[in-house]
C-alpha positions, 0 to 999 in steps of 0.5 A, a space after each residue: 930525139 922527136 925525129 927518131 920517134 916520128 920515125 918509129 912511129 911510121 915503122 909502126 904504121 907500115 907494120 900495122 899495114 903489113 899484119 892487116 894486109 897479111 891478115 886479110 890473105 885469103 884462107 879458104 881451103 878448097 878439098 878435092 876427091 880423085 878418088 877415095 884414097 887420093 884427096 887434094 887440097 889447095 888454097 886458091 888465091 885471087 885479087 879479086 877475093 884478097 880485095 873482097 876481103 879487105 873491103 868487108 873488112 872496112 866496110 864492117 868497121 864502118 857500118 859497125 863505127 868500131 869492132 862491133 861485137 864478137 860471136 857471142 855479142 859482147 863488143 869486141 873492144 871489151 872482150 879485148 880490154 878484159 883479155 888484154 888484161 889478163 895477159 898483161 899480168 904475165 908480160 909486165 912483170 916478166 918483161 921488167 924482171 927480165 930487164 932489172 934483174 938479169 942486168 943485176 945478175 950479169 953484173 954479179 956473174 962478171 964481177 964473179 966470174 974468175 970465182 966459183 960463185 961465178 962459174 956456177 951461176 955462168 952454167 945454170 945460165 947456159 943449162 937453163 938457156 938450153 931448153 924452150 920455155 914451153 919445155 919448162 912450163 911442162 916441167 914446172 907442170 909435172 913436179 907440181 902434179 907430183 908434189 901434190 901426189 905427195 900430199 902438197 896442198 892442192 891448188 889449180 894449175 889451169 884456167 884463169 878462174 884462181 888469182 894465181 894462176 898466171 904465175 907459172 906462166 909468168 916463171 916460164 916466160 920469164 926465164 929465157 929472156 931473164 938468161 938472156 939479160 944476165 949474159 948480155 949484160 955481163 957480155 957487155 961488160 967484159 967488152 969493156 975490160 982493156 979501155 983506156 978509162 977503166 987505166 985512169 979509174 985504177 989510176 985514181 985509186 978508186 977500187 974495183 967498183 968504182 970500175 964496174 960503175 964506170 963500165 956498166 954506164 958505158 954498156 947502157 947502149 948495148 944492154 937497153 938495146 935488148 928491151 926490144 928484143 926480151 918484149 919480142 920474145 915475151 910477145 911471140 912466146 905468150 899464145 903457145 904458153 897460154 895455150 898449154 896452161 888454159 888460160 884465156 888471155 890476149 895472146 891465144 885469143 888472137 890466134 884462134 881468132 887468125 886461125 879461124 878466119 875472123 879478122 875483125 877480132 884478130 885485128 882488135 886483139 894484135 893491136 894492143 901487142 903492137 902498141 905494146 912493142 912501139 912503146 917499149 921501143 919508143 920507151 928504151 929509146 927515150 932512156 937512153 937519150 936521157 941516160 947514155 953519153 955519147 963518148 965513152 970515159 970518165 
């Protein structure tokens, strides 16, 4: 297990380096006017102005013994801590929802699968499945617009200024990943179905449940597995969801920070989101050392 994690430790490092060493590629646009109807542009690319990049990089990092301070002198590393901060009340809680609840609902919808109860909650999985999460964060956007029109009480639906404004975020992020669990999970499950195990359980007379329990500790595999996949998603998705709802946390400061060349702050701000997923992998692995048996069965 320590091996493992030494292992991914050093994944980490070499995707550190890969981010700052994309990070530092040269940006600069170069525009030329032919004529006043016909204008060029290209981005020139030199060794020498990559390794003049990455050497103001370091250089800036020592003189500075850290980040130093962002544009509008407050030390980067605070500035990051504050907005870390807020984008973490939308990813913990989707990313542990999606995990215990969707693992909860793909068990209900293969327990229920021959049932109506099943079929109907197998296609609000596939509907929902269906559309993007910034497509919903917008919907979610306008049936509250239209709600307040109609005399619901006002509230903001913008910004980070209200304690609740990043709860629809969190409803939008949260929802593909949530499906996504509920149809691994009852995937998993019925890949079980047939195994020799499950012939001696009902042999015993131990019931339908004692069954699914059986199942659902050999699936453990396959449904921890997805941890690392649901933070990516959380991750990835957070600047675009954060973008349209107005608020200001880690992710869409980091990418207007790379958009806008300012690769110390960018730096600081990509970190945290690395970290985060070393951890849930280093987390999940972990558990299922502890949890996962080696050999299927009873």
């Amino acid at each position: 297990m320590f091996v493992q994690i030494l292992k991914t430790f050093f994944v980490f490092i070499l995707i550190v380096t890969g981010f700052l060493l994309i990070l530092l590629l040269p940006k600069e646009k170069e525009i030329t006017v032919i004529s006043p109807f016909h204008i060029e542009a290209e981005y020139p690319f030199t060794f020498n102005h990559y390794k003049g990049n990455i050497n103001e990089f370091f250089t800036h990092l020592k003189n500075e013994k850290g980040f130093g301070d962002s544009y509008t002198g407050v030390p980067i590393l605070e500035e990051t801590q504050i907005l870390l901060g807020r984008s973490l009340k939308i990813i913990l809680p989707a990313f542990l929802f999606s995990l215990v609840f969707g693992t909860f609902f793909g068990v209900l919808q293969f327990y229920y699968r021959e049932k109506k109860r099943g079929k109907i909650q197998a296609f609000f999985s596939w509907f929902f499945s269906s559309f993007p999460d910034f497509f919903l964060f917008m919907t979610i956007q306008y049936v509250l617009i239209l709600l307040i029109q109609k005399g619901f009480p006002h509230f903001s639906l913008y910004g980070n200024d209200q304690w609740y404004t990043f709860i629809i975020p969190l409803i939008s992020i949260t929802i593909f990943p949530f499906i996504h669990m509920v149809k691994i999970t009852s995937a998993a499950l019925e890949k079980e179905m047939g195994q020799e195990y499950l012939r001696t359980v009902y042999s015993k007379g131990l019931g339908t449940k004692k069954a699914l329990i059986h199942m659902l500790w050999n699936s453990w595999t396959t449904i921890l597995n997805q941890g690392q996949f649901i933070m990516l998603y959380i991750l990835s998705s957070l600047p675009i969801i954060e973008k349209l709802a107005g608020y200001k946390g880690a992710g869409i400061k980091m990418l207007e920070s790379i958009l806008a060349s300012n690769h110390i702050s960018a730096f600081a701000l990509m970190l945290p989101f690395l970290f985060i997923m070393f951890l849930t992998i280093v987390i999940t692995q972990t558990i299922k050392h502890i949890l996962v048996p080696t050999k299927a069965g009873v």
